[in-house]
C-alpha positions in Angstrom: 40.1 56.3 190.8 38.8 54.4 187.7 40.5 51.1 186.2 42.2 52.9 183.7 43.6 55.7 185.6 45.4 52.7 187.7 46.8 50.9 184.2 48.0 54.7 183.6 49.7 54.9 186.7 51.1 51.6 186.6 52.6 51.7 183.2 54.3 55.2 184.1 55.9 53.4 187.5 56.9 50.2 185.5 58.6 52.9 182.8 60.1 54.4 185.4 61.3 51.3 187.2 62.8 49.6 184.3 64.4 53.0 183.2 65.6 53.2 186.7 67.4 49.8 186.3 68.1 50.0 182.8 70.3 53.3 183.4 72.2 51.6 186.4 73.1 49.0 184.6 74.8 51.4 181.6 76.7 53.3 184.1 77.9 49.8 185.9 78.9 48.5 182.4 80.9 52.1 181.9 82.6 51.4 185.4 83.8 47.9 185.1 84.9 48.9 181.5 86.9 51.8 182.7 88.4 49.8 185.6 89.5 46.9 183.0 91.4 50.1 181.3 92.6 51.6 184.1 94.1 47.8 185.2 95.1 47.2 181.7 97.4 50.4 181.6 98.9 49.7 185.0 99.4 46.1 184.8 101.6 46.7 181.0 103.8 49.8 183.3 104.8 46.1 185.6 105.2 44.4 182.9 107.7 46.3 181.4 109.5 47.1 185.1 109.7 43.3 185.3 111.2 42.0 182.0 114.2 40.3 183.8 112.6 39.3 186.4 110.6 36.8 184.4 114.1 35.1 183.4 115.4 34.2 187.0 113.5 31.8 188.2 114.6 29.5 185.0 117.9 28.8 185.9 117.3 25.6 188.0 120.2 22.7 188.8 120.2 19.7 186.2 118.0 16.4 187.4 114.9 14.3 186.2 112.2 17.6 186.5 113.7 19.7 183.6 111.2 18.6 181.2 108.4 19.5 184.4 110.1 23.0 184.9 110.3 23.7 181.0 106.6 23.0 181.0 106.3 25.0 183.9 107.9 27.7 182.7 106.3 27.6 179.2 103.0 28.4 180.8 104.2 31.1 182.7 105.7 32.6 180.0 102.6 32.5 178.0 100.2 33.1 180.7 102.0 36.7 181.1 102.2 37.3 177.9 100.3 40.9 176.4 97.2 40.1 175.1 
């Protein structure tokens, strides 16, 4: 086998390797996208079964945390908010 039969067959495994690599990585970037959807379209069918739900835990008694548990509650609200 000559020097540049090796470089021949060493380029066409390096092609084939990166290829290789190259294509799993497209089809893990199509998975993770297309679980994100999936999760996405789930997670907005709970968020409109639990509307009210978001509303109880506000109703706390009267004392020296309300401005703590408006905060509180403020981020919550946000946090769940669609995006």
């Amino acid at each position: 086998m000559t020097i540049m039969e090796m470089l021949q067959e060493s380029a066409a495994l390096a092609a084939l390797g990166i290829s290789i690599v190259f294509s799993f990585l497209i089809l893990l970037v199509i998975c993770i996208s297309l679980v994100g959807k999936v999760i996405r379209v789930l997670d907005s069918g709970k968020k409109n079964q639990g509307q009210g739900v978001a509303n109880a835990g506000t109703i706390v008694k009267k004392g020296e945390n309300d401005p703590v548990v408006a905060a509180i509650t403020a981020a919550v609200n946000e946090y769940r908010k669609p995006q």
